[in-house]
N, CA, C and O atoms as CSV, one atom per row, in Angstrom:
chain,resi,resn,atom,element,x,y,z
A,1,UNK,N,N,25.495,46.500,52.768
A,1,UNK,CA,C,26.045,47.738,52.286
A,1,UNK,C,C,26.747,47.539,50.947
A,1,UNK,O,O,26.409,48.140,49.927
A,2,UNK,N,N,27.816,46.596,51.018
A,2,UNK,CA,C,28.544,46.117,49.467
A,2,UNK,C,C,27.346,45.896,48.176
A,2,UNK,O,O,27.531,46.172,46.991
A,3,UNK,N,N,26.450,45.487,48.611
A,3,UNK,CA,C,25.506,44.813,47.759
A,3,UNK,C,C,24.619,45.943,46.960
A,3,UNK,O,O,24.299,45.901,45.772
A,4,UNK,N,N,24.340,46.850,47.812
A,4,UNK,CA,C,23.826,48.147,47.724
A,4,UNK,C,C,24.964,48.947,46.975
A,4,UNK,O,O,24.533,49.968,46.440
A,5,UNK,N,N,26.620,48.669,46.776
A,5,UNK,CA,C,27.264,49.938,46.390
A,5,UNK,C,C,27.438,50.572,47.634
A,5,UNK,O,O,28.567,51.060,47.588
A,6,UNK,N,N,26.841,50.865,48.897
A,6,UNK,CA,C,27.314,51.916,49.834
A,6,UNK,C,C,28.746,51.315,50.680
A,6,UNK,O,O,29.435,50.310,50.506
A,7,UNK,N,N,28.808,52.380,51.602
A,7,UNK,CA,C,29.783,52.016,52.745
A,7,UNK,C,C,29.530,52.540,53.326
A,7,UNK,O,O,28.487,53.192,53.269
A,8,UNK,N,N,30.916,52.572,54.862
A,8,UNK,CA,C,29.987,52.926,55.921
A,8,UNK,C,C,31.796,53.402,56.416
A,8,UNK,O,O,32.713,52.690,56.008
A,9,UNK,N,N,32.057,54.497,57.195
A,9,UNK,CA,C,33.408,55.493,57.742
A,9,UNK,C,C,33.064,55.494,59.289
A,9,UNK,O,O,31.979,55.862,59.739
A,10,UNK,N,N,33.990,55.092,59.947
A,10,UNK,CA,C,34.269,55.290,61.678
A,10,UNK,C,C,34.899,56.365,61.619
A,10,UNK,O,O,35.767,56.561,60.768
A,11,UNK,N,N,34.510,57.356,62.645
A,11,UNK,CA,C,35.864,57.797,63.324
A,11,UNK,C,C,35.525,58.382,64.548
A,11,UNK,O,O,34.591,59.092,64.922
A,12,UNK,N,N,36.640,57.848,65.142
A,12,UNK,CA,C,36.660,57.767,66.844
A,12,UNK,C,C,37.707,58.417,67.822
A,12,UNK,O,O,38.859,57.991,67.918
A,13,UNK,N,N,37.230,59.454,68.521
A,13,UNK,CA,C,38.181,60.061,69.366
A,13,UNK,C,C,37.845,60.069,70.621
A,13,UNK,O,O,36.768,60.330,71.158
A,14,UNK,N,N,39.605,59.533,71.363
A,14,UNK,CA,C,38.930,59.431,73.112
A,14,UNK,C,C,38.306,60.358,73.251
A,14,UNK,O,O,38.299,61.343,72.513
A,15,UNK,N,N,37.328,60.089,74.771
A,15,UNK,CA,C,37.149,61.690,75.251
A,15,UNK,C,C,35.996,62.181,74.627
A,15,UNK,O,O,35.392,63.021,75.295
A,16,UNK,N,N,35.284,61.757,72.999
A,16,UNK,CA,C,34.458,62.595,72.628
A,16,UNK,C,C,33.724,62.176,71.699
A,16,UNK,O,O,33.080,62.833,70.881
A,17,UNK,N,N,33.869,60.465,71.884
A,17,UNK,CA,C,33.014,59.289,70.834
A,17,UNK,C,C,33.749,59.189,69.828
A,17,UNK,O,O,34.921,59.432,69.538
A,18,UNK,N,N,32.437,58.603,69.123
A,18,UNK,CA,C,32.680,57.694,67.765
A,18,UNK,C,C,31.482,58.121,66.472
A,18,UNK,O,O,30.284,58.291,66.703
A,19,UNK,N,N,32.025,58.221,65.321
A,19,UNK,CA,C,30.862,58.666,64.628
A,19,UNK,C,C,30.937,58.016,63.317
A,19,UNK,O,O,31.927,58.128,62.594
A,20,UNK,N,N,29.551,57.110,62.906
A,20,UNK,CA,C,29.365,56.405,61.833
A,20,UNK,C,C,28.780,57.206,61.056
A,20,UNK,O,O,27.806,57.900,61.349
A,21,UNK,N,N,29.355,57.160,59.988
A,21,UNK,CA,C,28.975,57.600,58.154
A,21,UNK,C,C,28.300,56.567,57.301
A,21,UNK,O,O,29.075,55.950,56.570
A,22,UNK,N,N,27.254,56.294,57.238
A,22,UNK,CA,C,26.271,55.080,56.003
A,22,UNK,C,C,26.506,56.162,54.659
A,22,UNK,O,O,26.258,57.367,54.677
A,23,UNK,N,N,26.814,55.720,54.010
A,23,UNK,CA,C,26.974,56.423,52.531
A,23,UNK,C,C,26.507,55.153,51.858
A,23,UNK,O,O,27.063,54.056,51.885
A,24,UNK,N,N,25.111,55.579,51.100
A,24,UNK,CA,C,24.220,54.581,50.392
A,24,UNK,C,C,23.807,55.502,48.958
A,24,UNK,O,O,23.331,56.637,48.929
A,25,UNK,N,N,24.112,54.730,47.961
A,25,UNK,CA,C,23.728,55.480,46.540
A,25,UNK,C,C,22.116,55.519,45.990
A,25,UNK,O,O,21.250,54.646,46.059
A,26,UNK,N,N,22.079,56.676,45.504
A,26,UNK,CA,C,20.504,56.995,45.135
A,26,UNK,C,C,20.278,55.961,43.741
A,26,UNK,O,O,19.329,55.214,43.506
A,27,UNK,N,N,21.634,56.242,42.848
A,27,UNK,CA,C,21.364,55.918,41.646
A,27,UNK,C,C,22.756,55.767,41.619
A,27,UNK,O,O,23.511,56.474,42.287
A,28,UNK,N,N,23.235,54.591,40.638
A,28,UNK,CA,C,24.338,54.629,40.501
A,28,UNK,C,C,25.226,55.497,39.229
A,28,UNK,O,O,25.049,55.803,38.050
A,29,UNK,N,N,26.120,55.639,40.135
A,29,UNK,CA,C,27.164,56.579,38.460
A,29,UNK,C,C,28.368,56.522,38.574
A,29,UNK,O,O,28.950,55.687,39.268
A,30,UNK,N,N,28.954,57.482,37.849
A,30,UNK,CA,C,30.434,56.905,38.211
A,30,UNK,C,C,31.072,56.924,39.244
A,30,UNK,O,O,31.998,56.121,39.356
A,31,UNK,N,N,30.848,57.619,40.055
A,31,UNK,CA,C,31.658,57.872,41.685
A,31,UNK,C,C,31.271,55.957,42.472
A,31,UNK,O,O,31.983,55.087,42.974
A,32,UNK,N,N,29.544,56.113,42.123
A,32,UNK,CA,C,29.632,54.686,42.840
A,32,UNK,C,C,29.934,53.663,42.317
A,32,UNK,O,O,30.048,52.645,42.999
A,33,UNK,N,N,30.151,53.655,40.942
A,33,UNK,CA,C,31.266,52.570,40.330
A,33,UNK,C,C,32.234,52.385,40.538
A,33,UNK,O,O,32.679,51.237,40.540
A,34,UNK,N,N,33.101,53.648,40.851
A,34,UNK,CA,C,34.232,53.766,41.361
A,34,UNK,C,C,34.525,53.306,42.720
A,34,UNK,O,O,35.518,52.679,43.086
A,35,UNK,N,N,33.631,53.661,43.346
A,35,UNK,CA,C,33.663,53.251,45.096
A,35,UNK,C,C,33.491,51.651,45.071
A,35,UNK,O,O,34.286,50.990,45.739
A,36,UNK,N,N,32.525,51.025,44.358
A,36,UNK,CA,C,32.567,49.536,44.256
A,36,UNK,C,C,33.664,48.981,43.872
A,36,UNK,O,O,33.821,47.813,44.229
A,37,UNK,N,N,34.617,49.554,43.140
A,37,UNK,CA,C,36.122,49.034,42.323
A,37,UNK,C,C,37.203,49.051,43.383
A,37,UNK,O,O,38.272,48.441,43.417
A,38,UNK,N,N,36.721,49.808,44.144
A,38,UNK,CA,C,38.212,50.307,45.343
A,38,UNK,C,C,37.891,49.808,46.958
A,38,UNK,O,O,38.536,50.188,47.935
A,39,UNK,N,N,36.807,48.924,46.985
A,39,UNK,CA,C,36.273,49.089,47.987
A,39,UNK,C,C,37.585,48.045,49.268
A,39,UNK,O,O,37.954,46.900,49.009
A,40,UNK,N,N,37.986,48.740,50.396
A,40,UNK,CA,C,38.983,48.505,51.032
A,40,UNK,C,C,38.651,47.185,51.931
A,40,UNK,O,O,37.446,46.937,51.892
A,41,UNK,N,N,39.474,46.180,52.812
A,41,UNK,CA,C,38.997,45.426,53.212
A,41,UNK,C,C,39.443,45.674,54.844
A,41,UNK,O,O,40.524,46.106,55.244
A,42,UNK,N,N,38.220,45.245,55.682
A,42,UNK,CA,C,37.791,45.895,56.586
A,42,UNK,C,C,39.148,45.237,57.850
A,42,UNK,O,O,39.614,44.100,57.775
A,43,UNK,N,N,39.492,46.117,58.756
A,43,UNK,CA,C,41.066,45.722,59.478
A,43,UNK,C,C,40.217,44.762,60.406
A,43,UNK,O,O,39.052,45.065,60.665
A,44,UNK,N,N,40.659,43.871,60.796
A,44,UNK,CA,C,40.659,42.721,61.791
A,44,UNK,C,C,41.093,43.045,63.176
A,44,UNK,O,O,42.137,43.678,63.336
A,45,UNK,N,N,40.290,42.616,64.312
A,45,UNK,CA,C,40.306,42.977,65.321
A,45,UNK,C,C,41.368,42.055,66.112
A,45,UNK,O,O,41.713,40.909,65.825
A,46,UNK,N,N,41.802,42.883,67.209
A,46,UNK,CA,C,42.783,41.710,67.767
A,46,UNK,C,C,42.676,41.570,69.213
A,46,UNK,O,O,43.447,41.993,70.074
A,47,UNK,N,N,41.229,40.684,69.384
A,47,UNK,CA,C,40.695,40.102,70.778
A,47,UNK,C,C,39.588,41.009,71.245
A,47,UNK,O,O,38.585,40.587,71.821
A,48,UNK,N,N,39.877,42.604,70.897
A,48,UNK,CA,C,38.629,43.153,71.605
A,48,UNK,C,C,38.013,42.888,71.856
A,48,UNK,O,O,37.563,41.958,71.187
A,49,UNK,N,N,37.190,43.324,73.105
A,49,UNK,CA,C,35.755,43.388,73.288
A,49,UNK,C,C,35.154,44.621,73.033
A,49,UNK,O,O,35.838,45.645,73.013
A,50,UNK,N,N,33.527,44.642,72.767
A,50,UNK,CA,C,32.500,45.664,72.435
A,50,UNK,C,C,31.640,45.528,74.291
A,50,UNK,O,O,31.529,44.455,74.884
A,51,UNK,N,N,31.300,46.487,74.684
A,51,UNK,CA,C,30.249,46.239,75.749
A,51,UNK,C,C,29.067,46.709,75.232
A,51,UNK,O,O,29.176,47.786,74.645
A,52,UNK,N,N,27.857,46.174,75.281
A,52,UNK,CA,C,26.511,46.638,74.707
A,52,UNK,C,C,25.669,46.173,75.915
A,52,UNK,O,O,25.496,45.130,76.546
A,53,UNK,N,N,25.182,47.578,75.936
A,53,UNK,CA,C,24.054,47.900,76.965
A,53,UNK,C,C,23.141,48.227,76.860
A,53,UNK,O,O,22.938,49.434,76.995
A,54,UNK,N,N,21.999,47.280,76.540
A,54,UNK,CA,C,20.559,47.589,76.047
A,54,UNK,C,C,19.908,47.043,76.617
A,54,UNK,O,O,20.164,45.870,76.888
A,55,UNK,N,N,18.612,47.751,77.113
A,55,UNK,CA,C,17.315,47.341,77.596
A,55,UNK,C,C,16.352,46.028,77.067
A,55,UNK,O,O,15.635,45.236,77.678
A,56,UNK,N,N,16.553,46.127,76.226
A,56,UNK,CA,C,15.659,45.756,74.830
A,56,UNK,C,C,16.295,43.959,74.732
A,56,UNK,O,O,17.491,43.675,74.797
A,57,UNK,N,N,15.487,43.234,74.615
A,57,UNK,CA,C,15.969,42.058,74.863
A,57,UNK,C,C,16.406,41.621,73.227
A,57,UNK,O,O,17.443,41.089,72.830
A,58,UNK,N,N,15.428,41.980,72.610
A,58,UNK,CA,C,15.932,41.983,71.064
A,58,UNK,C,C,17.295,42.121,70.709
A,58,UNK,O,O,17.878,41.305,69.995
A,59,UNK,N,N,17.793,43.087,71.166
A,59,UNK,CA,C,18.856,43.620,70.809
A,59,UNK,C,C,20.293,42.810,70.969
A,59,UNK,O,O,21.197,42.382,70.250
A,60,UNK,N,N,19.874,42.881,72.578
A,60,UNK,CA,C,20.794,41.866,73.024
A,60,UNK,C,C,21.272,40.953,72.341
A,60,UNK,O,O,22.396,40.700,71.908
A,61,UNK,N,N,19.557,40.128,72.251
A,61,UNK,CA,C,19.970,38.818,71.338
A,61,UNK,C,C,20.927,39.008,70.013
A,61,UNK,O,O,22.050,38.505,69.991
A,62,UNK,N,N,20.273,39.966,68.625
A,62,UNK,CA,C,20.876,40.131,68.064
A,62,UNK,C,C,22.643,39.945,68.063
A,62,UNK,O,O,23.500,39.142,67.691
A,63,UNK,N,N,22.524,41.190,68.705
A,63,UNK,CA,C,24.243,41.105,69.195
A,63,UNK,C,C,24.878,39.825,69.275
A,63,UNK,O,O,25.708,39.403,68.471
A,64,UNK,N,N,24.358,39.110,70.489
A,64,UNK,CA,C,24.976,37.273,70.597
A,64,UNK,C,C,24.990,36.812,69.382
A,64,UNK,O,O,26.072,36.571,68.847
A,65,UNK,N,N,23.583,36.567,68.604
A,65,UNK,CA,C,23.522,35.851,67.509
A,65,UNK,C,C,24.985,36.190,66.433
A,65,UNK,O,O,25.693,35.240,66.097
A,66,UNK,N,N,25.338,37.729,65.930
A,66,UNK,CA,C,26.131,37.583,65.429
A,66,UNK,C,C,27.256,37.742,65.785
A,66,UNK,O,O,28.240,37.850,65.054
A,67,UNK,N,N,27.213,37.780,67.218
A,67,UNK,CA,C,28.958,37.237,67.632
A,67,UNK,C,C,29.027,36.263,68.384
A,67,UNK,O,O,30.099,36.046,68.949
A,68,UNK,N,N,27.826,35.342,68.617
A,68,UNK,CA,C,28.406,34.149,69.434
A,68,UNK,C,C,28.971,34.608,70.665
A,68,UNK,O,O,29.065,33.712,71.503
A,69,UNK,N,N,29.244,35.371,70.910
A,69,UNK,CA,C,29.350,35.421,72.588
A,69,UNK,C,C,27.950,35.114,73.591
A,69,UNK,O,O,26.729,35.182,73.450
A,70,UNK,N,N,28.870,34.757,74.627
A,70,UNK,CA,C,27.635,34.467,75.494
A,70,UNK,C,C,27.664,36.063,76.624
A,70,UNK,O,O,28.612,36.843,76.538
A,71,UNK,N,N,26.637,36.281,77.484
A,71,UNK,CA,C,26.143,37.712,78.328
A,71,UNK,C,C,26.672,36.973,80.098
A,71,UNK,O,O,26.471,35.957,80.763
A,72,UNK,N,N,27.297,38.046,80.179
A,72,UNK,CA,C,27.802,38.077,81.522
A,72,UNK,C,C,26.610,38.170,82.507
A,72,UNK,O,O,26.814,38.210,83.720
């Protein structure tokens, strides 16, 4: 996403999910120059866990691969 100029916005409410924003530039100009200059650094988690529930063995894997966890 950085590499591209884009980003990407959470926002999450109990009760009624979570919703991701990909904001990816067509062409660059000044807004996405600007967004590359300011770009915030992402908050650090403290122990959470994620549960992921997929069929798809691919997926799974994925997931492990980039967190090194091992599957219950």
């Amino acid at each position: 996403m950085k590499s591209h100029g884009g980003f990407i916005t959470v926002y999450s409410e109990v009760g009624k999910g979570t919703a991701f924003k990909v904001y990816l530039p067509a062409i660059t100009t000044n807004e996405t120059l600007k967004a590359q200059e300011h770009q915030h650094e992402l908050p650090a988690g403290h122990g959470e866990s994620i549960l992921v529930v997929d069929d798809e063995d691919q997926i799974r894997e994925i997931n492990q691969k980039n967190t090194g966890n091992t599957w219950i």
